[in-house]
Steps between C-alpha positions, in 0.01 A plus 500: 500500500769759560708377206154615321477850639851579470495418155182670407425803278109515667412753773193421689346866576274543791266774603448665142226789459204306433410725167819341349508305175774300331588768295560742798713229695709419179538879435620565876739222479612575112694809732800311621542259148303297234194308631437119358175480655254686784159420598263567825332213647124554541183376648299196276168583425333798280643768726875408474574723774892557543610302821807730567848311343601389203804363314779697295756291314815659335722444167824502783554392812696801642166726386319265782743559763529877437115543515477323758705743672376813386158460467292572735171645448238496155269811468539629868478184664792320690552153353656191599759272271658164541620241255204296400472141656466235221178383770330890364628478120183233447299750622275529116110675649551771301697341179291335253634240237518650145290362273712304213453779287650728734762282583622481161506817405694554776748283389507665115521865690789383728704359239464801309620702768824285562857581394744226461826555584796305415884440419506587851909427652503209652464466901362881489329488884156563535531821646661672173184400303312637757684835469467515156162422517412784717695719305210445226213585725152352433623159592205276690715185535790354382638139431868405492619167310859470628613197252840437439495520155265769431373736808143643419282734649111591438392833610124584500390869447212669610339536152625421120609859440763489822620166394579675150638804585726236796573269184650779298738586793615162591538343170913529386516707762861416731472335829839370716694480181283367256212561252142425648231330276191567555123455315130480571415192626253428255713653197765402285582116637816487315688644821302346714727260735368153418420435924204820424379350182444197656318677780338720258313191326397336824300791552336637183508143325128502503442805372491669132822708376311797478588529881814646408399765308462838725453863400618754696243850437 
């Protein structure tokens, strides 16, 4: 259980303003860095009342532990933050199940939004890809393959037109003495380390090409 907490990038928030939403908790949080994920739990039933905590997950670790720190009242009200306990994270009153629909074009939207980054040096630590991705801003969550042959990392943006404007930055761009790669996850598969393309099909096998085909306005 402490292994859990220690490791965790979840913040269980107590005594929250009862008028607030999950857009109000991410926005509070979205202060000290990037938010993956923020939602109030509420009362079942047709009044959904707000029942006074919630959850905020980050991109980062570090962003945990600093608001965590620092944080410590929403819209006039002194609130209350600890590490969330993996007995609270099943905690789902308020959280529906997408439909399949939803769920879907979820998936199609994320991809859309994800840079892939590679030719990465070898045995870079986790905490330089973190740096550079904060350096890009807009980043909700980030995954790091650290293979020996070919390190890999995914970065998700917060909407198609930040992953774009990130993608332009990052790609042939230098990083510790080499010459980054990077593309749009569901773009151009020709750079595409073969470990991601692999991953890519397990998740879109079932569904038509056209997934892949996004246009920025």
């Amino acid at each position: 259980m402490e292994e859990h907490v220690d490791k965790s990038r979840t913040l269980f928030v107590r005594k929250i303003p009862l008028t607030a939403t999950n857009e109000s908790l991410a926005n509070k949080f979205s202060e000290v860095g990037p938010v993956k994920r923020a939602f109030v739990i509420k009362e079942k039933g047709e009044t959904k009342k707000n029942r006074g905590f919630g959850y905020v997950t980050y991109s980062f670790r570090d962003d945990a532990v600093k608001a965590m720190e620092t944080i410590k009242e929403f819209d006039g009200r002194n609130i209350f933050i600890t590490f969330a306990d993996r007995r609270n994270m099943g905690d789902s009153s308020s959280q529906k199940k997408a439909p399949p629909t939803k769920r879907v074009e979820s998936s199609k939207y994320l991809r859309a939004r994800t840079i892939v980054v590679s030719r990465i040096p070898k045995n870079t630590p986790l905490e330089k890809i973190e740096k550079l991705a904060k350096s890009l801003k807009k980043v909700i969550n980030m995954e790091y393959k650290d293979a020996e042959t070919n390190p890999t990392a995914l970065m998700h943006f917060k909407s198609i037109r930040e992953a774009k404007m990130a993608l332009r930055k990052l790609d042939n761009s230098q990083f510790r003495g080499v010459t980054l790669k990077a593309i749009q996850q569901c773009n151009d598969a020709a750079y595409m380390p073969r470990k991601v393309l692999k991953m890519r099909r397990l998740i879109v096998r079932n569904l038509s090409f056209k997934v892949c085909l996004f246009t920025e306005i």
